[in-house]
C-alpha positions as CSV (number, residue, x, y, z in Angstrom):
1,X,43.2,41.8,-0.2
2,X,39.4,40.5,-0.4
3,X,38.9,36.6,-1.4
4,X,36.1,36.4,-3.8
5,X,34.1,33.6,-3.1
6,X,32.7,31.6,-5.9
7,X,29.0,30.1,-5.5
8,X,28.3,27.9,-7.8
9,X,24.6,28.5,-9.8
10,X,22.5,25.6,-9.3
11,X,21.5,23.4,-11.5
12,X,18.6,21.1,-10.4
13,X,18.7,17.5,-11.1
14,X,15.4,16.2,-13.8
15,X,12.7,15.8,-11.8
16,X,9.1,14.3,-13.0
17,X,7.0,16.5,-14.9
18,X,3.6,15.5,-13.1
19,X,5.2,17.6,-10.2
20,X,6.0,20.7,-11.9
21,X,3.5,22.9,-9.8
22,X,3.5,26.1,-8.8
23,X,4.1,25.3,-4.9
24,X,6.4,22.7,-5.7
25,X,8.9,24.9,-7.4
26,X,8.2,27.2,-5.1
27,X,9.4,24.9,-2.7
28,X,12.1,24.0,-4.6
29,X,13.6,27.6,-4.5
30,X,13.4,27.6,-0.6
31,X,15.3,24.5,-0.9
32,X,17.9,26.4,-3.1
33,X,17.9,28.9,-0.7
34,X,19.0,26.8,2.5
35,X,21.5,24.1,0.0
36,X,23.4,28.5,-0.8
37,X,23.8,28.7,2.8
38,X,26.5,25.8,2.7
39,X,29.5,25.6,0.3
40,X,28.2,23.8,-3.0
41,X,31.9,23.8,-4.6
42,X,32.7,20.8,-1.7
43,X,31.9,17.2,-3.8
44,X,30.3,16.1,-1.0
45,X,27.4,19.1,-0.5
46,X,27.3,19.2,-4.1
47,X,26.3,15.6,-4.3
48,X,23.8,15.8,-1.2
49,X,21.4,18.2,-3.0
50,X,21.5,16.4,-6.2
51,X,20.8,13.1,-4.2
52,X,17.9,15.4,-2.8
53,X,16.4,16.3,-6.3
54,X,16.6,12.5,-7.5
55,X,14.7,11.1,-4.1
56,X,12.1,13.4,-5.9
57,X,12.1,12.0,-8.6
58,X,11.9,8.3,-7.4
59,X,9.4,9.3,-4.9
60,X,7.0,10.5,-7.7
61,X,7.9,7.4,-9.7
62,X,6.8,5.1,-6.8
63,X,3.5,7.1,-6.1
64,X,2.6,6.9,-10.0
65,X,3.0,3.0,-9.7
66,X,0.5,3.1,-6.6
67,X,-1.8,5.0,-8.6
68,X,-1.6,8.2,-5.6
69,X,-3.5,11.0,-5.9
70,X,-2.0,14.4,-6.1
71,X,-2.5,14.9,-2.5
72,X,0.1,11.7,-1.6
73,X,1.8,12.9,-4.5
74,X,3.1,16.5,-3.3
75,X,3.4,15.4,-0.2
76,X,5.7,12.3,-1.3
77,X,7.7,15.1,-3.2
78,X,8.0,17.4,-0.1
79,X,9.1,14.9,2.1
80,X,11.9,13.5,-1.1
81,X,12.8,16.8,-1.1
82,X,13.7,17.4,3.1
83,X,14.4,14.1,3.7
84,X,18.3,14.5,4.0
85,X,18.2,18.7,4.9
86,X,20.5,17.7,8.1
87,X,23.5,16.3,5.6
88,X,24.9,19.7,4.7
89,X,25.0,20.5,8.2
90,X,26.7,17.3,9.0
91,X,29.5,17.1,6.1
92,X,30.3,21.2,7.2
93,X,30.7,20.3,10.6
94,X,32.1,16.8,10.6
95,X,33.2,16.4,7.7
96,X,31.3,12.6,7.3
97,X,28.1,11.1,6.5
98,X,28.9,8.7,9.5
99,X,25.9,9.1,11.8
100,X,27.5,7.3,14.4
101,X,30.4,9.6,14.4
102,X,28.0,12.5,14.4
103,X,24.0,12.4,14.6
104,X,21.2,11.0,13.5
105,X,20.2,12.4,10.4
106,X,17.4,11.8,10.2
107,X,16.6,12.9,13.9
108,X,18.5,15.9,12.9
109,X,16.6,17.2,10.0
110,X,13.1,17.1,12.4
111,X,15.4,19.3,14.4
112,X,16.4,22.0,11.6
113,X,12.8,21.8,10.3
114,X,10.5,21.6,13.1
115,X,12.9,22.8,16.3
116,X,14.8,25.7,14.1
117,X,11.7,26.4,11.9
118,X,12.7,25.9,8.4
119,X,9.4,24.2,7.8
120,X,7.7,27.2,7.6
121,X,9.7,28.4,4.7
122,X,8.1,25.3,2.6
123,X,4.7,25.6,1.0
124,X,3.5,22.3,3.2
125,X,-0.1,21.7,4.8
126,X,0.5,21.9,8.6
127,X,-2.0,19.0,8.9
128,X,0.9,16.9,7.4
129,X,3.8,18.1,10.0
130,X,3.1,15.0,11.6
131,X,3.2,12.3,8.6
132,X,6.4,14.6,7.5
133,X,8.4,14.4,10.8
134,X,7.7,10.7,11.1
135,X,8.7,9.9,7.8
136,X,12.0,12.0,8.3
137,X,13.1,10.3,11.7
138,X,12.2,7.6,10.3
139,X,13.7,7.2,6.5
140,X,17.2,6.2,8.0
141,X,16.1,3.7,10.5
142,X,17.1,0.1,10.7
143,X,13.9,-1.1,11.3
144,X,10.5,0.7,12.0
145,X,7.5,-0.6,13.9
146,X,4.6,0.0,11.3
147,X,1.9,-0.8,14.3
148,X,2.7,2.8,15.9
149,X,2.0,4.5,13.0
150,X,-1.3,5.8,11.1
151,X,-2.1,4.7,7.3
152,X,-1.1,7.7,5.8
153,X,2.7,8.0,8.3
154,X,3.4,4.5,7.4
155,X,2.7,5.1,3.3
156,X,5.6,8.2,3.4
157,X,7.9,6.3,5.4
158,X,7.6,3.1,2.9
159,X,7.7,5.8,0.0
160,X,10.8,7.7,1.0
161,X,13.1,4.9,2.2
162,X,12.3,3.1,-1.0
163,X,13.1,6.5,-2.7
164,X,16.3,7.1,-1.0
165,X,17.5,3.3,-1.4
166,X,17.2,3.0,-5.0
167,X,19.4,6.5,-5.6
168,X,22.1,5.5,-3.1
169,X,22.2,2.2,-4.9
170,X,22.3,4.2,-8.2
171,X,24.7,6.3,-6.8
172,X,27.3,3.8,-6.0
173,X,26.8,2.3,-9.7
174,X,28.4,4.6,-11.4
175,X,31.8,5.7,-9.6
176,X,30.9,9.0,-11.0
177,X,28.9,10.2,-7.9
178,X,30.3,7.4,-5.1
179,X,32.9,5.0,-5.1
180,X,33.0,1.3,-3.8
181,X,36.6,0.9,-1.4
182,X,37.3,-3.0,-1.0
183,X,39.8,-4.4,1.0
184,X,41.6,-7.9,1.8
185,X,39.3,-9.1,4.3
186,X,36.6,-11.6,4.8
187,X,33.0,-10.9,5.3
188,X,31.8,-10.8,9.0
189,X,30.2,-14.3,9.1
190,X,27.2,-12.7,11.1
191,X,27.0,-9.7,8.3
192,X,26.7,-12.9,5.7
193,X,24.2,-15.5,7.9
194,X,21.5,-11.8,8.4
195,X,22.4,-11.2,4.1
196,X,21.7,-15.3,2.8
197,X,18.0,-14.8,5.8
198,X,17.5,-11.4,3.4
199,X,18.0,-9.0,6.2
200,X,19.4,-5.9,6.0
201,X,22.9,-5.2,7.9
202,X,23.1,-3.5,10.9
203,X,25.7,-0.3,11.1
204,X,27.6,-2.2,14.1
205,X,28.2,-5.2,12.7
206,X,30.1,-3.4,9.7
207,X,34.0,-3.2,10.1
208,X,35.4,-3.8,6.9
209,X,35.4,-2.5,3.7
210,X,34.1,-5.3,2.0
211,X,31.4,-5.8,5.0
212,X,30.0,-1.9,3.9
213,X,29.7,-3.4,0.3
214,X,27.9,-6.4,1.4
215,X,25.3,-3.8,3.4
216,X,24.9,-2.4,0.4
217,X,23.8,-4.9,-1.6
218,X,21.5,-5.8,1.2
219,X,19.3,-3.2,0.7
220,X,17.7,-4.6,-1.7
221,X,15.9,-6.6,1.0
222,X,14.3,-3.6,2.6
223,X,12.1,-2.4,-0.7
224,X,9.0,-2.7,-0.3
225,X,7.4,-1.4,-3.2
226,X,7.6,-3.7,-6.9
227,X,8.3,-0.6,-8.7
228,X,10.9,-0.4,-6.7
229,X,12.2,-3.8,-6.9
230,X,12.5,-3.3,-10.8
231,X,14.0,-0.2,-11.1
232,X,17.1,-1.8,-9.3
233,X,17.2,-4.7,-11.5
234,X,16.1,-3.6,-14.7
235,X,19.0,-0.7,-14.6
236,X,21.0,-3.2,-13.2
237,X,22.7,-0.9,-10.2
238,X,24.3,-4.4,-8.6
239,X,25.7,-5.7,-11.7
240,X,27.2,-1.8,-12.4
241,X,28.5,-2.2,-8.8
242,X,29.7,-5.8,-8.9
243,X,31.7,-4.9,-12.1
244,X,34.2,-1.8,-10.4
245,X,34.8,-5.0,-8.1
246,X,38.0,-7.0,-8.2
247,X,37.6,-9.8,-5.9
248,X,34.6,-11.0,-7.7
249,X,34.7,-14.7,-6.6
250,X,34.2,-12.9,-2.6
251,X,31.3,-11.2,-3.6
252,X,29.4,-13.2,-6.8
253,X,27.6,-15.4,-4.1
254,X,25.9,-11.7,-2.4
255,X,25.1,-10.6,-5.7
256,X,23.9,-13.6,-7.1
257,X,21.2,-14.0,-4.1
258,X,20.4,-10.6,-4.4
259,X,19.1,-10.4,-7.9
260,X,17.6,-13.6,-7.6
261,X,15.1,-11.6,-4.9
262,X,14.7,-8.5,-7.1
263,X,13.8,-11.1,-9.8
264,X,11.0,-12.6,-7.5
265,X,12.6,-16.0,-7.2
266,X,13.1,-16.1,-3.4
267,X,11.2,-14.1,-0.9
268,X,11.8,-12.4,1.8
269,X,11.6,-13.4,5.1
270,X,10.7,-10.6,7.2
């Protein structure tokens, strides 16, 4: 007896209008192409290409606000659009978005598109690879030295892990898409000293529950861009998170120093 398989028919997330372009969509269908290749009717793949389509849609947002031309712009899109290509592979294979339990995504994806060739599928100046691979490896990264890079690789990097920072965040708000696990524990003390100096937390030092909740909040302190800043607090993505809380006395303190930087009234450090 045959198993019929259903695929689900794709429906892409709203994306900005000042990107509805010919090449755009038509790099959109590749996309569509290589998200079929992987089984869409698992939560988890599903939600990785619509995470895809909103980084798009942020990334535009934030190149509007810096007044870009439509150069930056499509490129901004492009990279939005590739920035997480490696996470299908990884959930099929592993079953986790866990880099440390499986690779570097973001190390990955230059791999898939540059090593395997699927860059060639994307309508994408060849001139850019470069700003394109180095915005890629580097969009997960703890920390990035802006002194080795050009102008133009440092813009894209700042651009897509602002991007992909306000959707996670946006993400986790509404337990819809991705849900907030707490637990009985204390916060790591280091976790909280790196939080209240506005530093973001590092993967290793996160062994709880409640520390991965903290982390999240915290990366709010690694936005560089004022759009940005005010998407998170005007749609209010901590206070939607703090409220699925229960042990709100634990985390009020996090939350309150956190909107008290999107809100301008303390600076960062870094």
């Amino acid at each position: 007896m045959s198993i019929i398989k259903v695929v689900p028919r794709l429906i892409r997330p709203l994306v900005s209008p000042f990107i509805l372009e010919e090449k755009m969509n038509e790099n959109f269908d590749e996309f569509d192409k290589y998200a079929l290749r992987f089984d869409l009717n698992v939560k988890m793949i599903e939600y990785k290409y619509n995470h895809s389509y909103r980084v798009v849609h942020q990334a535009e947002e934030i190149c509007r606000s810096l007044n870009l031309d439509t150069v930056e712009r499509d490129l901004a899109s492009n990279i939005a659009l590739l920035h997480d290509i490696a996470r299908f592979r990884q959930w099929t294979e592993y079953k986790t978005f866990n880099d440390k339990a499986s690779f570097d995504h973001g190390e990955e994806g230059v791999k898939i598109l540059f090593d395997e060739g699927e860059i060639l599928n994307y309508n994408i100046d060849k001139e850019d690879y470069e700003i394109v691979k180095k915005a890629i490896a580097n969009h997960n990264k703890f920390d990035i030295d802006f002194n080795e890079l050009t102008m133009r690789e440092a813009l894209h990097s700042k651009i897509i892990r602002d991007a992909d920072k306000i959707d996670i965040l946006y993400a986790f708000s509404t337990n819809r898409l991705l849900e907030l696990n707490e637990d009985d524990s204390e916060i790591n003390p280091v976790i909280t000293e790196d939080f209240f100096d506005h530093k973001e937390t590092l993967n290793e030092q996160i062994i709880t529950h409640n520390d991965k909740i903290v982390s999240l909040f915290a990366l709010v302190f690694d936005l560089y861009y004022d759009y940005s800043k005010e998407r998170v607090y005007n749609e209010d993505y901590l206070g939607k998170m703090y409220k699925q809380l229960k042990n709100k006395k634990l985390f009020k303190p996090y939350i309150d120093e956190a909107k008290k930087y999107l809100k301008g009234e303390i600076k960062n450090v870094r």
